[in-house]
N, C-alpha and C positions, 0 to 999 in steps of 0.2 A: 631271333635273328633271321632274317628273312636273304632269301638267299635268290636271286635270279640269273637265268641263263646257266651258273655256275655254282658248285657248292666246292669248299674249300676244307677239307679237312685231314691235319698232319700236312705233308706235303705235297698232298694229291688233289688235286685239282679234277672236280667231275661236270663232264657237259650235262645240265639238266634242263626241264623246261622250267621247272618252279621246286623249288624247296622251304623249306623253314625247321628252324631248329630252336625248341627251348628246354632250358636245362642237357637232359642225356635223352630226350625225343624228338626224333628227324620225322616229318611227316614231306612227301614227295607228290607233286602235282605230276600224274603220268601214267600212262600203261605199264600195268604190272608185269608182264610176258617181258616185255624190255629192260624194266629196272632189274627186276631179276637177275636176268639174264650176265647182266653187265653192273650198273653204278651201284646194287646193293656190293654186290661181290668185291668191289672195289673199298665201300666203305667201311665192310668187315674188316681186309687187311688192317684197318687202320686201327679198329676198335683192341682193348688188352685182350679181351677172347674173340678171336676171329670169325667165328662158327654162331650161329642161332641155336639157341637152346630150346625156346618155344615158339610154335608159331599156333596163332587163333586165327581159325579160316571159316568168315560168313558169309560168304558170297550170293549176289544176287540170284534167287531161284526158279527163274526161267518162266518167271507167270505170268508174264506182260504187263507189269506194272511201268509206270512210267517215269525211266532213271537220264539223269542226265549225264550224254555219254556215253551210253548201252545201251544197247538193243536188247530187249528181255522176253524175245520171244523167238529165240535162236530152235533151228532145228534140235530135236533129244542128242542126236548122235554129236554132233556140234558142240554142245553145250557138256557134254562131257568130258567129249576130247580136250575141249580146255580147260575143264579141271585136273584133269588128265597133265598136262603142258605146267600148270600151277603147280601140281602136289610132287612132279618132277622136277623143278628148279629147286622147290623149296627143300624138298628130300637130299639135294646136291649140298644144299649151304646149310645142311643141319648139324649138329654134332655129335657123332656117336650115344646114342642115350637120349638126344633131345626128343623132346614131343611136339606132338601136333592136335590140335582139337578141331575136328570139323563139324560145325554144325549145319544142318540142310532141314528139311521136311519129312516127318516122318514117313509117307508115304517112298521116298528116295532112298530108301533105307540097304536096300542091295545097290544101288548105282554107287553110292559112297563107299560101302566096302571094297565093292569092285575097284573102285579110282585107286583106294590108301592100298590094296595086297597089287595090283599091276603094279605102281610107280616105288615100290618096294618097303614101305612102312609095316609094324609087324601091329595087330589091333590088339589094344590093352582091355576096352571097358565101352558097352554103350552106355552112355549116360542118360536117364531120360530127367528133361527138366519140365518137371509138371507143372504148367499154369495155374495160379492163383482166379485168375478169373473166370466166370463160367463159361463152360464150352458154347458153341453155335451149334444147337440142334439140326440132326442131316435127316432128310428123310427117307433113307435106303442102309446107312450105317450109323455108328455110333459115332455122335463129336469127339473132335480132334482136341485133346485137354492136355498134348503135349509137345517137344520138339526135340531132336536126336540132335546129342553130341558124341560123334565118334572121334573117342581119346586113341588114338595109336604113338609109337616110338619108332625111331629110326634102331633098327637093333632086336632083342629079345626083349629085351628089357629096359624101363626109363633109367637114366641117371641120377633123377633127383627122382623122389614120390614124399614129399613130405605128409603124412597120417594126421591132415586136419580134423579138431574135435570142438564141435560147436555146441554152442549155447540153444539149442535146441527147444522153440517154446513148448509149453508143458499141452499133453493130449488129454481129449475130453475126458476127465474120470482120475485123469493123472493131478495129484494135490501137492508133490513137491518136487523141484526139478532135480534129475539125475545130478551126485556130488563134484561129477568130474564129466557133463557135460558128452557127448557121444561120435565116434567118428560119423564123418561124412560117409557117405555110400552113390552108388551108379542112379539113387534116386535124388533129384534134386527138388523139394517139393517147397524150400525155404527162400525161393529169390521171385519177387515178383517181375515178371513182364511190364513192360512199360507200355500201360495203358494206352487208351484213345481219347484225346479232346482233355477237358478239367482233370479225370481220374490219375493222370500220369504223371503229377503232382511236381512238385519245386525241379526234382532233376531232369526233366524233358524240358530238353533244348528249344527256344520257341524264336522267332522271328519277333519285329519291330510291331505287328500285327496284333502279337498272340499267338500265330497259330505253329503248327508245330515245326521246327526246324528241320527234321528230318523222322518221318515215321518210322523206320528201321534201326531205334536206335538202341545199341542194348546196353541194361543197369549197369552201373559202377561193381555191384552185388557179383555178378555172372563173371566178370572180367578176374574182381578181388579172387575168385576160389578158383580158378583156372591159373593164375600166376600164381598165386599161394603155394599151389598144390606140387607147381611141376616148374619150379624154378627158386634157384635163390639169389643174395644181391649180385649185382655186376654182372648175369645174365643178360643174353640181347634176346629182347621178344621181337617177333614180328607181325603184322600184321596186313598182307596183300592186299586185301579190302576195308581198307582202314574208317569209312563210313560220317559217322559223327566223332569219332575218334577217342572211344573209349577203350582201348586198347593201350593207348598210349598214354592219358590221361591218369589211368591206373597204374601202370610200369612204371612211371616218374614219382610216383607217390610213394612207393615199392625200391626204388633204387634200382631198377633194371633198368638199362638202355634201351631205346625202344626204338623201332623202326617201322613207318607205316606209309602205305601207298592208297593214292585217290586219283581218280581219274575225272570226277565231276569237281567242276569247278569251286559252285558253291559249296558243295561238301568241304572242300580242302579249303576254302576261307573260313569255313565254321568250325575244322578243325584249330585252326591258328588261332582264331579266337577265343577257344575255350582252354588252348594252353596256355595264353598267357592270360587271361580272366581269371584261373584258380578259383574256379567258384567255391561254396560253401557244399553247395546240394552236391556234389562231386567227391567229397570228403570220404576217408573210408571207415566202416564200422568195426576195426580192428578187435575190439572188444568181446564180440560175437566169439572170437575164436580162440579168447584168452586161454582156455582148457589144452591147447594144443602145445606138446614140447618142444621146447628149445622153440617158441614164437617171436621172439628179442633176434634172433641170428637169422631167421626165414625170411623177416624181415628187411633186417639191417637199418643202417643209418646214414643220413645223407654225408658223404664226403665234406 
């Protein structure tokens, strides 16, 4: 349902530029600072649980690539302070316990801590997700074969942490797989990056061309073990920079409500588009994790 100038939900009536909603996922054409600030906090009242549980924050990282609708070569100081500005709205509309994932470059690795312990978040876990593909040889340091997700909670402690246990493929030497399959860990060395060009296979979103729909787009994989992990059904996820909108795409499949904001245009029609297409390549590999208890209630099931 496509929603223009205004979105209507319960009795509340919200001024927007663009929305759209399918299923229990509202994806919003607009600056994030402003929804924030205002029309998310309104469409919380309306939701059974008021409050964000998780929110997955990727935000553009300031290397001058070329975004439509940003500027991506904002001064350092600049470009903090408004993540700065981001991790403080979202801190406000979180719920006791809820989490947050940020991922950035690992080089930014003190700037992100600094943003999540200023704007009051407590840090859980660095996550490092190891690329499957070979690194790009540096000639003064060693290739970069990874990228940082900093898990923090609003609190001491998460509310949910569900002890995901995967199917884990078998190691060189290793001849039958563990009987009950092994918790997840701070390393994540089992989700591939989405390639460049042919290699980024059926789930990379492409244009009428072929060519790629959005290069920053990231797997259904990465998304599934971050909701997994730190949410359960009827949770509201959010996502600020909601991108090619796998965020959202994943929470709907998951029975979480979901919440995501885009500020480029064509992104947010490429969002719409792949909510209501339900591809196949989008499907989640639930199976991976069958080892994992009580996985039927982590779950849930669609209303």
């Amino acid at each position: 349902m496509v929603f223009s100038l205004a979105l209507s939900i319960g009795n509340v009536i919200l001024v927007m530029s663009e929305s759209f909603r399918h299923d229990s996922a509202i994806i919003f054409h607009g600056n994030n600072i402003h929804l924030l600030k205002q029309g998310i906090s309104e469409i919380l009242l309306q939701l059974q649980d008021s409050q964000i549980a998780l929110t997955f924050l990727d935000p553009p990282f300031n290397q001058g690539k070329d975004y439509e609708n940003h500027y991506d070569s904002m001064r350092e100081e600049e470009y903090w302070t408004w993540m700065k500005h981001i991790c403080m709205h979202v801190y406000r509309l979180t719920k006791n316990g809820g989490s947050i994932y940020f991922m950035h470059r690992e080089k930014k690795t003190r700037e992100v801590f600094e943003t999540l312990h200023s704007t009051g978040w407590t840090f859980q876990n660095l996550i490092i997700w190891k690329k499957k593909t070979s690194a790009v040889p540096q000639r003064y340091r060693y290739g970069k074969h990874y990228q940082i997700i900093a898990f923090a909670t609003k609190g001491k402690k998460p509310a949910v942490f569900n002890r995901l246990r995967i199917d884990y493929p078998l190691k060189p030497g290793q001849k039958t797989p563990r009987k009950n399959g092994i918790y997840v860990t701070d390393v994540w060395d089992d989700i591939r990056e989405m390639t460049s060009g042919y290699f980024a296979g059926d789930e990379a979103l492409r244009d009428e061309s072929g060519e790629r729909a959005h290069k920053q787009q990231s797997p259904v994989a990465l998304l599934q073990r971050i909701i997994l992990s730190s949410t359960m059904p009827g949770d509201v996820v959010l996502d600020p920079f909601a991108g090619s909108g796998t965020t959202l795409v994943v929470a709907n499949q998951l029975n979480r409500p979901s919440i995501g904001v885009e500020i480029g245009e064509s992104n947010y029609e490429l969002i719409v588009r792949r909510l209501q297409e339900e591809r196949e390549a989008d499907e989640l590999d639930l199976e991976y994790y069958r080892f994992t208890k009580d996985l039927d209630k982590i779950v849930g099931t669609k209303p």
